[in-house]
KEMAR-841251 format. One record per residue (C-alpha): x, y, z; residue number from 1. Coordinates in pm, whole numbers, plus 50000, padded with zeros to 5 digits. Example, Ala and Ser with C-alpha at 12.3 -4.5 7.8 and 13.67 -1.06 7.14 Angstrom:
<sites>
<site x="51230" y="49550" z="50780" torkol="1"/>
<site x="51367" y="49894" z="50714" torkol="2"/>
</sites>
This chain:
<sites>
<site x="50870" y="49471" z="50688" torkol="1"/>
<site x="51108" y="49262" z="50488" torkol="2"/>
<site x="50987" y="48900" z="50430" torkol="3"/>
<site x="51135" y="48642" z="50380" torkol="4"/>
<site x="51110" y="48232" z="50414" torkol="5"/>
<site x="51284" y="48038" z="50665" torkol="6"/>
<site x="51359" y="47728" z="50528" torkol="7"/>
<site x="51523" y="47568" z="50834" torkol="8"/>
<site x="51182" y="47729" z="51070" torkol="9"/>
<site x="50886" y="47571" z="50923" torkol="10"/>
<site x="50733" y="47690" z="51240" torkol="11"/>
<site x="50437" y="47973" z="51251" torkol="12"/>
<site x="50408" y="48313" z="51042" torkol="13"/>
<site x="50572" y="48566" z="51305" torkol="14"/>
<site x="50705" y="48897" z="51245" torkol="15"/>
<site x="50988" y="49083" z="51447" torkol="16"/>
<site x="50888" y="49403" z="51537" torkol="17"/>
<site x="51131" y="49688" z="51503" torkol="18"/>
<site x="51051" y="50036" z="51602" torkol="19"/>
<site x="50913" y="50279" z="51361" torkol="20"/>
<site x="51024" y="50399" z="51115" torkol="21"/>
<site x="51280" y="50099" z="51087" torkol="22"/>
<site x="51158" y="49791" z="50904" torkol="23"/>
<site x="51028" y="49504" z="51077" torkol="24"/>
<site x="51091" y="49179" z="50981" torkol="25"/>
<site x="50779" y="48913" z="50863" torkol="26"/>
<site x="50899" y="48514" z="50837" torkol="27"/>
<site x="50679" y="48286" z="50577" torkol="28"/>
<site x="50688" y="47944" z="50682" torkol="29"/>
<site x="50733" y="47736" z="50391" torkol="30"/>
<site x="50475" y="47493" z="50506" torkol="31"/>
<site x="50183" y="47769" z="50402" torkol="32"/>
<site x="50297" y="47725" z="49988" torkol="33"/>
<site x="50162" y="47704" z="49708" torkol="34"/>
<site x="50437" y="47401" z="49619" torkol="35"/>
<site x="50608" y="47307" z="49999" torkol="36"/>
<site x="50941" y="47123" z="49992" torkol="37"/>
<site x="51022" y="47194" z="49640" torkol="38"/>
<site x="51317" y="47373" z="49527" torkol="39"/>
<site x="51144" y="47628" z="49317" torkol="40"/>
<site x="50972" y="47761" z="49602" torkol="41"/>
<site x="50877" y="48162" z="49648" torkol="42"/>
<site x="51133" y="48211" z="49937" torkol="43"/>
<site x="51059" y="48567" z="49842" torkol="44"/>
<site x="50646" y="48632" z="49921" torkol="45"/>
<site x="50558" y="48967" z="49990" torkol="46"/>
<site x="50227" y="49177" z="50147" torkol="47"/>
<site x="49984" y="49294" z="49937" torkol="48"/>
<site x="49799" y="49466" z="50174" torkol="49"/>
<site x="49762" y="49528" z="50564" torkol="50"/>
<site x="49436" y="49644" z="50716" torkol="51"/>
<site x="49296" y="49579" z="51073" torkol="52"/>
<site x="49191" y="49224" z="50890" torkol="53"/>
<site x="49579" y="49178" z="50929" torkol="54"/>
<site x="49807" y="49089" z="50648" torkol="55"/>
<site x="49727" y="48993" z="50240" torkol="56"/>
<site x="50009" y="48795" z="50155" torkol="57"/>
<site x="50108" y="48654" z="49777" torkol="58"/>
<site x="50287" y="48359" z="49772" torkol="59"/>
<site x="50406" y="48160" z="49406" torkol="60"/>
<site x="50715" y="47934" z="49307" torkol="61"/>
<site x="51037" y="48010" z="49029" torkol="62"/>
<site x="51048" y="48196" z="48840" torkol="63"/>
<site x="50679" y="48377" z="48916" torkol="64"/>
<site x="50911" y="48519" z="49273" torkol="65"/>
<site x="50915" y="48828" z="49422" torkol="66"/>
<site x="50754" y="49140" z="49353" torkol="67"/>
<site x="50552" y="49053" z="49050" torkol="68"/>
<site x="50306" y="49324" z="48940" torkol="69"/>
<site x="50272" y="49137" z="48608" torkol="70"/>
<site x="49912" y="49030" z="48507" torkol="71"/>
<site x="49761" y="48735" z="48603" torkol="72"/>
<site x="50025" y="48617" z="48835" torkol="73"/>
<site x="50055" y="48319" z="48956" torkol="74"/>
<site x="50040" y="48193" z="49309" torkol="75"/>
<site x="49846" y="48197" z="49644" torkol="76"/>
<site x="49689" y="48479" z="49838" torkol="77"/>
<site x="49689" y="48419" z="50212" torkol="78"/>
<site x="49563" y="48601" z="50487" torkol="79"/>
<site x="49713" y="48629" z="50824" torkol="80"/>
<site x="49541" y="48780" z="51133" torkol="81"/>
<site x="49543" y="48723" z="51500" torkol="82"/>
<site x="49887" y="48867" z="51600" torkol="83"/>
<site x="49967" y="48802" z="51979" torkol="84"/>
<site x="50246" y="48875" z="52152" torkol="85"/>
<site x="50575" y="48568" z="52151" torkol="86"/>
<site x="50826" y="48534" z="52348" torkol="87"/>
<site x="51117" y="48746" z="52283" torkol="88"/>
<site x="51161" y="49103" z="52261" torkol="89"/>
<site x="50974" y="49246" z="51980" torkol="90"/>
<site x="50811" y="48917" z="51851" torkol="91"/>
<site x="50502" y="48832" z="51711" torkol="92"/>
<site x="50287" y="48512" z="51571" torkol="93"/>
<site x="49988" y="48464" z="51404" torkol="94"/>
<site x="49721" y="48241" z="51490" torkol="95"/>
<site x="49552" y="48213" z="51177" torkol="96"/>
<site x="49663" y="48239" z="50823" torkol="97"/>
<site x="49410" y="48145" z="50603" torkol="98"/>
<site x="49446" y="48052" z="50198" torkol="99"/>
<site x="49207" y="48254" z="50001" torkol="100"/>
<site x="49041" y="47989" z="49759" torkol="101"/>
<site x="49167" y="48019" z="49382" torkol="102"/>
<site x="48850" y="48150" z="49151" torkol="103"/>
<site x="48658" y="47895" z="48952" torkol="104"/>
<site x="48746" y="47917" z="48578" torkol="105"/>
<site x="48659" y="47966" z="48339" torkol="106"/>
<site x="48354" y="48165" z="48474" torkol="107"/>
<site x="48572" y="48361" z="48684" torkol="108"/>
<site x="48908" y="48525" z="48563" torkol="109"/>
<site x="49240" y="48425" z="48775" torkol="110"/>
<site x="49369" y="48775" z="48944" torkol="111"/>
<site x="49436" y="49048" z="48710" torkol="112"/>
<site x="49736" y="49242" z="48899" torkol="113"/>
<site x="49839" y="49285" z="49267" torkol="114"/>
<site x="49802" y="49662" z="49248" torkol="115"/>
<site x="49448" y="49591" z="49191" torkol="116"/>
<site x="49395" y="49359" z="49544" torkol="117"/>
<site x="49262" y="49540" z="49844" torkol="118"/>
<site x="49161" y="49435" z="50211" torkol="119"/>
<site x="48875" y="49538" z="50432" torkol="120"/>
<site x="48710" y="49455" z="50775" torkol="121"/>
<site x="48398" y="49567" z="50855" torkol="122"/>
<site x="48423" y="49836" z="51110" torkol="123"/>
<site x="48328" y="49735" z="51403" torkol="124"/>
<site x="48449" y="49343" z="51358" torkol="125"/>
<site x="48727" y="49370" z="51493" torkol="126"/>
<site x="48923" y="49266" z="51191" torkol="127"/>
<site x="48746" y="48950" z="51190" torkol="128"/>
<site x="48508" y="49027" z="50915" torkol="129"/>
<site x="48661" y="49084" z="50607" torkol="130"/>
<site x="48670" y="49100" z="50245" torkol="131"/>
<site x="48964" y="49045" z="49976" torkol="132"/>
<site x="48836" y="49255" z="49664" torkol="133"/>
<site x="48957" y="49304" z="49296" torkol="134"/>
<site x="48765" y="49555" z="49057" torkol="135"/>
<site x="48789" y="49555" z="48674" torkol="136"/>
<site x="48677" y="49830" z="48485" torkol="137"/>
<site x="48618" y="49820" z="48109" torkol="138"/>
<site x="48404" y="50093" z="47898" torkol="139"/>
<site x="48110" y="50203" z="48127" torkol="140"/>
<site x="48087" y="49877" z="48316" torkol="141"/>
<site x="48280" y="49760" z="48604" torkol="142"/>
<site x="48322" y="49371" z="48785" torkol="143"/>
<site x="48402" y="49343" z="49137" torkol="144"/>
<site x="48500" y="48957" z="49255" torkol="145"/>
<site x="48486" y="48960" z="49644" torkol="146"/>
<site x="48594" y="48689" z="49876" torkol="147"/>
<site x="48470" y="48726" z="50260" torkol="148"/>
<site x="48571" y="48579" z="50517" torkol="149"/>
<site x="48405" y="48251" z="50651" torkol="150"/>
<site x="48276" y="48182" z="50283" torkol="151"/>
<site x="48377" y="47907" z="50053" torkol="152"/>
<site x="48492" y="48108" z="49715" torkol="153"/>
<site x="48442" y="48443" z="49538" torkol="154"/>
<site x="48138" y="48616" z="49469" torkol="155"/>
<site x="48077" y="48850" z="49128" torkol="156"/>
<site x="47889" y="49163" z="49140" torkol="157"/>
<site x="47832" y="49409" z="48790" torkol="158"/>
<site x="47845" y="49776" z="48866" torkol="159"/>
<site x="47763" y="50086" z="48688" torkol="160"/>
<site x="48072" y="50320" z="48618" torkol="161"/>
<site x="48020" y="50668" z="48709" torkol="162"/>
<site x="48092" y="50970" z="48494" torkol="163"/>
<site x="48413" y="51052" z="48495" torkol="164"/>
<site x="48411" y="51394" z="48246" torkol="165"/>
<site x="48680" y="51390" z="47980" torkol="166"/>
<site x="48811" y="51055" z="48062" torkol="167"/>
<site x="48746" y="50688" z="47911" torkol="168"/>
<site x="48735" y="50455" z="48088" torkol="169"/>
<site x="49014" y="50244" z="48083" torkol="170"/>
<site x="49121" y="50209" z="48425" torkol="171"/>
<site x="49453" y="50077" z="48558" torkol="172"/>
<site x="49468" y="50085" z="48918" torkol="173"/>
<site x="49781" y="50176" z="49061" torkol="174"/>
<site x="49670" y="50079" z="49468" torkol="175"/>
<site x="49438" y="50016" z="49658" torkol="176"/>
<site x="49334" y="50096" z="50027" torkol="177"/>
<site x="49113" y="50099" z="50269" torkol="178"/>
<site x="48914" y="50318" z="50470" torkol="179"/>
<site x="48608" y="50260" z="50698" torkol="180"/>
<site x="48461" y="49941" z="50538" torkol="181"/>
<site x="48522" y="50068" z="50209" torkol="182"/>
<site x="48813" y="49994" z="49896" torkol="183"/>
<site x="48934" y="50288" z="49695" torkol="184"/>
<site x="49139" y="50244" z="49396" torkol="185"/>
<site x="49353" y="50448" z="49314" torkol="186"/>
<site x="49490" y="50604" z="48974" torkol="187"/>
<site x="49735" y="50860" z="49046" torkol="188"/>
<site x="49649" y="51023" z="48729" torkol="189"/>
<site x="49241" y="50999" z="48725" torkol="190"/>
<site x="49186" y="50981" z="49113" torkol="191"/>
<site x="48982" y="50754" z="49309" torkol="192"/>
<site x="48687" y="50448" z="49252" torkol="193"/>
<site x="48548" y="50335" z="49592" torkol="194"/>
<site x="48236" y="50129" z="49694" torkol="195"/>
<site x="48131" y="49918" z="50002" torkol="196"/>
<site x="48231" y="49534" z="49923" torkol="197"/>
<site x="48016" y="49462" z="50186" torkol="198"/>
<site x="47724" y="49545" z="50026" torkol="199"/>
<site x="47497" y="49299" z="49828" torkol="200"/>
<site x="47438" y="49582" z="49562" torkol="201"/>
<site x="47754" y="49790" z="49597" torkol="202"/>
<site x="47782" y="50136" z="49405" torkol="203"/>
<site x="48093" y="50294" z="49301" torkol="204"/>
<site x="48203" y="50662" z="49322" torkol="205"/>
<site x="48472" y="50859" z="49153" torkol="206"/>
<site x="48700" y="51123" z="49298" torkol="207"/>
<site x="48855" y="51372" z="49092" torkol="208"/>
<site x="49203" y="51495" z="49206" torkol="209"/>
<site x="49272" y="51847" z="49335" torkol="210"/>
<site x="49579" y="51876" z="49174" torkol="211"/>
<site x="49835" y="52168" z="49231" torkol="212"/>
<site x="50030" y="52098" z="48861" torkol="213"/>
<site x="49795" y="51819" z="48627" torkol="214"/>
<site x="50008" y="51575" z="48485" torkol="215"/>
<site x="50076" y="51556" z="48127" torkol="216"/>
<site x="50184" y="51295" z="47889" torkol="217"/>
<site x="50277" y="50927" z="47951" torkol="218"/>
<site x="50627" y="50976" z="48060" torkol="219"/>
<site x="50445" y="51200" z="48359" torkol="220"/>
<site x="50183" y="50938" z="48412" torkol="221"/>
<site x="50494" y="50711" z="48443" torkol="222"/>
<site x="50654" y="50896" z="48702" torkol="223"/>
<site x="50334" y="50965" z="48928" torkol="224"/>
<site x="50462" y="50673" z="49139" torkol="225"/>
<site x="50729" y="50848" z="49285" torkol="226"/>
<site x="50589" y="51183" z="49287" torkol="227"/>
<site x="50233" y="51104" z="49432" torkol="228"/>
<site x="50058" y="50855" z="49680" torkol="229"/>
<site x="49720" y="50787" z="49886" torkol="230"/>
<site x="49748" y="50689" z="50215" torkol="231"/>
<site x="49506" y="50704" z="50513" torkol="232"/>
<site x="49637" y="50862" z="50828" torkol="233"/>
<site x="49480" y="50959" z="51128" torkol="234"/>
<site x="49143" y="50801" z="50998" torkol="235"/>
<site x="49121" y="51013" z="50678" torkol="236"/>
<site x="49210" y="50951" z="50315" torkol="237"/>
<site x="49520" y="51168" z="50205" torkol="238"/>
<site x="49660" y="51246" z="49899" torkol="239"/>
<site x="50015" y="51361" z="49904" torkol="240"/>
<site x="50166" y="51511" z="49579" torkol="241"/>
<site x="50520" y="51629" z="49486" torkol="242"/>
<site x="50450" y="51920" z="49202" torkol="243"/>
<site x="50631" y="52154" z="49054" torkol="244"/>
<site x="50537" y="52335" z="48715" torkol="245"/>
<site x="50804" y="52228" z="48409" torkol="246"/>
<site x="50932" y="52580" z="48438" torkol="247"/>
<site x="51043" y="52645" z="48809" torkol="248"/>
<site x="51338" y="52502" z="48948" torkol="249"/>
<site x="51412" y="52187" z="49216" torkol="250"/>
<site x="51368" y="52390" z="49508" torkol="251"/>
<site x="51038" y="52528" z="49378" torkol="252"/>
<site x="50908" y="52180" z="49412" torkol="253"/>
<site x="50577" y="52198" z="49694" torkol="254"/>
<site x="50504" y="51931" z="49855" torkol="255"/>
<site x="50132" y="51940" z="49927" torkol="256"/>
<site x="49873" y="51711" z="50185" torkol="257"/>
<site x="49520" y="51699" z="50095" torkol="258"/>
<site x="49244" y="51559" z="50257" torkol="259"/>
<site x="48907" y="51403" z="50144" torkol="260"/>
<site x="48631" y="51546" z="50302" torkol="261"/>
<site x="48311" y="51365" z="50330" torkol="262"/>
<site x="48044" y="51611" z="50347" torkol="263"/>
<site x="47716" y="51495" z="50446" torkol="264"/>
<site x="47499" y="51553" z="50159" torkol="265"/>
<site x="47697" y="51295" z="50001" torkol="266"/>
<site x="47940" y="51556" z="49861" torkol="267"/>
<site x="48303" y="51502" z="49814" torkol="268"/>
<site x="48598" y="51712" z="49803" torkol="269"/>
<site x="48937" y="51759" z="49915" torkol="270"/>
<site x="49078" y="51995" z="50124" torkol="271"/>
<site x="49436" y="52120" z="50133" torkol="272"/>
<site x="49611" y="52052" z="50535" torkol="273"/>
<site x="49988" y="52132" z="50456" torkol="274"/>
<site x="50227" y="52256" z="50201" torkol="275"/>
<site x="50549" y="52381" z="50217" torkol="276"/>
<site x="50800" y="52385" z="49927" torkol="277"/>
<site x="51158" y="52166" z="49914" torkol="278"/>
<site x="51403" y="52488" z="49913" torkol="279"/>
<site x="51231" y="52543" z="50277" torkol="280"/>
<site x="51306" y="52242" z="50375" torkol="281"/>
<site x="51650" y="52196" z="50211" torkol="282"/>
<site x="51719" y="52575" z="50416" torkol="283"/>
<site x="51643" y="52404" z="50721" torkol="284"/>
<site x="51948" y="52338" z="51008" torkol="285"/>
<site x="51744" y="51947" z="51032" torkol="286"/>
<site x="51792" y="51905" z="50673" torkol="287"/>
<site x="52136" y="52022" z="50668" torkol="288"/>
<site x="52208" y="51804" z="50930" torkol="289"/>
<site x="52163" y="51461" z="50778" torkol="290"/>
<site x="52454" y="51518" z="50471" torkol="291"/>
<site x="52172" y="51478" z="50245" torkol="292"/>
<site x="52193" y="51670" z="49939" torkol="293"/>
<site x="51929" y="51907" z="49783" torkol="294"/>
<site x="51801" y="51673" z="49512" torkol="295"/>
<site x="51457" y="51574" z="49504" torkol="296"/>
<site x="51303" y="51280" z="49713" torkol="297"/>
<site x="51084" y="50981" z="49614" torkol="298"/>
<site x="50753" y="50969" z="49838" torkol="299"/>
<site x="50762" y="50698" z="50056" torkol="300"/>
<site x="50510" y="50665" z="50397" torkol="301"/>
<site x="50272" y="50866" z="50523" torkol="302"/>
<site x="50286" y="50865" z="50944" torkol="303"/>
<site x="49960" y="50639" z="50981" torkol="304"/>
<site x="49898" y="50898" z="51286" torkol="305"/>
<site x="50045" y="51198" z="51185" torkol="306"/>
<site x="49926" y="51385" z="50871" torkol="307"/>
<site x="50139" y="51650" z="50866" torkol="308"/>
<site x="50468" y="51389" z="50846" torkol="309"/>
<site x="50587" y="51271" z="50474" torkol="310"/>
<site x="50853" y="51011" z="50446" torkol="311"/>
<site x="51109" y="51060" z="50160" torkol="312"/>
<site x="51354" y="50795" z="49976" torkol="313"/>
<site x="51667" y="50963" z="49884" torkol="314"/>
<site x="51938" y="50732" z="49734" torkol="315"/>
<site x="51951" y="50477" z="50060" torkol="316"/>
<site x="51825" y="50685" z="50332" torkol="317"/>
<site x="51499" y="50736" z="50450" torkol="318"/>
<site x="51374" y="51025" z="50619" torkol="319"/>
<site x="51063" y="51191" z="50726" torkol="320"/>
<site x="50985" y="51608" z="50725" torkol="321"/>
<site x="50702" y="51782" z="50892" torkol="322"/>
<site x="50531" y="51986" z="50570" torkol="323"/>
<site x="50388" y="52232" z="50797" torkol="324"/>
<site x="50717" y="52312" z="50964" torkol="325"/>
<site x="50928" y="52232" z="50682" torkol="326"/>
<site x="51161" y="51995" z="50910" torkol="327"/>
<site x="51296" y="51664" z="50895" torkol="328"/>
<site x="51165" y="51502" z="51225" torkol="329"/>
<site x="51319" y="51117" z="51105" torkol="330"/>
<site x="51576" y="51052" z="50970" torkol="331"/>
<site x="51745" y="50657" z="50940" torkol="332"/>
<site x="52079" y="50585" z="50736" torkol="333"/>
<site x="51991" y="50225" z="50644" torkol="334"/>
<site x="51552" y="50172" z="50698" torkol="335"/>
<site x="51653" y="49803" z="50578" torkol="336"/>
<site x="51840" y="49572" z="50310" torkol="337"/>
<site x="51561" y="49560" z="50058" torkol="338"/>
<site x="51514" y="49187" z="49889" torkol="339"/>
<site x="51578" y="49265" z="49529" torkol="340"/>
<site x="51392" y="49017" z="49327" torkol="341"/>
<site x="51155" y="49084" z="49071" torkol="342"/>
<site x="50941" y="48806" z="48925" torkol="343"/>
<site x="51218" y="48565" z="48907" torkol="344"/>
<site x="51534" y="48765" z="48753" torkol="345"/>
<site x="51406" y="49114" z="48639" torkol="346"/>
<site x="51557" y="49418" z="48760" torkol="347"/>
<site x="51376" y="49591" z="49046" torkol="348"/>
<site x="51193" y="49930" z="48961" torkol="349"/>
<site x="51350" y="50239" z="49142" torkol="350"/>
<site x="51261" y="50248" z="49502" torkol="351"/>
<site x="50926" y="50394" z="49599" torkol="352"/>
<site x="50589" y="50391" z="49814" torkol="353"/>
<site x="50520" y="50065" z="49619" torkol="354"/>
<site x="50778" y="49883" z="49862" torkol="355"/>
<site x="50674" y="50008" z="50223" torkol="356"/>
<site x="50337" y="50004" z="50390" torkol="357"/>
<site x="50262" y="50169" z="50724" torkol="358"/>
<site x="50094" y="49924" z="50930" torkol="359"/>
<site x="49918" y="50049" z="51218" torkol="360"/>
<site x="49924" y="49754" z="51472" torkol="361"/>
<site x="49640" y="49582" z="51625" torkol="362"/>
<site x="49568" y="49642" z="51976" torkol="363"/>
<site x="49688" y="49313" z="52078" torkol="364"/>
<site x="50089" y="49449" z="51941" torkol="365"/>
<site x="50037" y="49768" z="52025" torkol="366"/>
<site x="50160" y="49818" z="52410" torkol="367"/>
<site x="50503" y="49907" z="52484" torkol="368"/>
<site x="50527" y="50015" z="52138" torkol="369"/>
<site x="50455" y="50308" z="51883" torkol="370"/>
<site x="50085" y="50282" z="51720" torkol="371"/>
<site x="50262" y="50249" z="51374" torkol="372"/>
<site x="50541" y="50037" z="51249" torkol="373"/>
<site x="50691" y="50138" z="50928" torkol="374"/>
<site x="50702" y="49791" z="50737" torkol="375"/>
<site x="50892" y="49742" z="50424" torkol="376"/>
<site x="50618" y="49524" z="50287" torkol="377"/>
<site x="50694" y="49513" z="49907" torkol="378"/>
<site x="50959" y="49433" z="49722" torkol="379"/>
<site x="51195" y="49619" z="49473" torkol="380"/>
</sites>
């Protein structure tokens, strides 16, 4: 989903559906600003988040524009939810986009970082329960600010960290996302902190990692964005990872799908469902067939449905393989014309799972359509 404002519509937030895995389109009206009318507007506000609550939107004026992942940014946070069918093929409106209130300071600390943002319904709501949550983590205590919906501001809760052996804690979160009433946040280097924001005493839990190769060293750590991702699909968190040890080649590279398996003692763990390597899949007549070459890909999606399907950046194409198969199953020349503006003037960083969310719509979008539309959400 590219957005975008519309200065000549200052009509309702809508978003032209296009069929997956081709970007859909998601119009801003200017009217829902931070600073309407002015000429330093954000015509460039992107999604933060999308849950069954519907969309987390951030929304801030020249030269705080674009895809901002500084700290403390400025701007809005907006949340828009009711989708129903427009007329026009493919188009939808919201019925209610609502401004999440700014914190009171200097009690409570502006937002930290949009990686660090998640949203939540509680299950069974309907999406119309829900909270926007931020976590910070320092030494062996944690804050979690919550704002739910139908309430007046944001709420603080202390937590306890867990153990985390061999680590310190200085978390950095890299995502967030949700997954049956709860908020994980993710480090693609030290693995998962969840709790229930719902709860009046929540308790957080940390997930190691079942890594195939660890990774080493900052510059690693740096380039875990491109190489790994959580996503949930098919109702269950996944952890997809592109690993290869420093010694094989390219076409060694395995890409591997894990699942995290709630058992009910409490336990956690995760559990491999797929891996294949890339020389398989570069061997393949599919692969062969799209022109691509044999270099490797930059994770992008994971099908919302389909567990077994990764989607791949590769220079401007995107295109999606089955791991247990080893075939490509997707493939689009041009997903979408990505809006390249970064806080204000700053060069984009290189393309990645950071700028695409798979958005499975709600019921009300659903029919005629595919359960999932692949939405360029985020900007780079």
């Amino acid at each position: 989903m590219v957005q975008h404002d519309s200065v000549k519509d200052p009509g309702d937030l809508s978003i032209k559906l296009s069929m997956p895995p081709r970007a859909s389109t998601l119009t801003v009206p200017m009217s829902v600003h931070p600073k309407p009318g002015y000429d330093d507007t954000d015509r460039h506000p992107y999604v933060v988040a999308a849950a069954d609550a519907g969309v987390l939107l951030h929304a801030s004026h020249w030269p705080f524009v674009g895809f901002d992942l500084d700290r403390d940014p400025p701007g809005i946070l907006l949340v828009a939810r009711d989708f129903f069918a427009a007329a026009g093929p493919g188009k939808a409106l919201a019925t209610s986009v609502v401004h999440v209130p700014d914190r009171v300071r200097p009690y409570q600390p502006g937002i930290s970082n949009v990686r660090n943002v998640g949203l939540v319904s509680l299950p069974g709501s309907g999406g119309g329960d829900y909270v926007v949550a931020e976590l910070y983590v320092a030494d062996d205590r944690a804050t979690l600010f919550t704002f739910r919906s139908g309430t007046g501001g944001w709420v603080r809760k202390d937590l306890s960290c867990p153990s985390m052996s061999g680590r310190r804690w200085m978390w950095s979160s890299h995502d967030v996302i949700a997954h049956d009433g709860k908020l994980w946040w993710v480090n693609l280097v030290w693995g998962l902190l969840g709790c229930d924001p719902f709860a009046d005493e929540p308790v957080l839990h940390h997930v190691a990692f079942q890594e195939t190769y660890p990774i080493g060293g900052q510059a690693a750590a740096e380039d875990a964005v491109s190489r790994r991702m959580v996503r949930v699909s098919q109702g269950k968190v996944r952890f997809v990872e592109v690993a290869r040890a420093r010694v094989q080649r390219p076409e060694d590279t395995l890409v591997v799908i894990w699942t995290l398996v709630f058992a009910p003692s409490g336990f956690t763990f995760w559990e491999q469902l797929s891996v294949t390597s890339l020389g398989r899949v570069w061997a393949s007549d599919s692969y062969r067939a799209t022109g691509l070459p044999a270099k490797v890909p930059v994770l992008a999606l994971l099908h919302p449905s389909n567990p077994e399907v990764v989607y791949f950046f590769l220079e401007k194409y995107l295109f999606g393989v089955n791991v247990s198969r080893s075939t490509v199953v997707e493939f689009v020349r041009r997903p979408c014309d990505l809006v390249k503006v970064v806080n204000g003037h700053r060069r984009p960083p290189p393309i990645s799972w950071r700028h695409v969310l798979a958005w499975e719509l709600p019921s009300s979008l659903a029919s005629g359509k595919a359960n999932a539309s692949c939405d360029h959400l985020k900007h780079g």
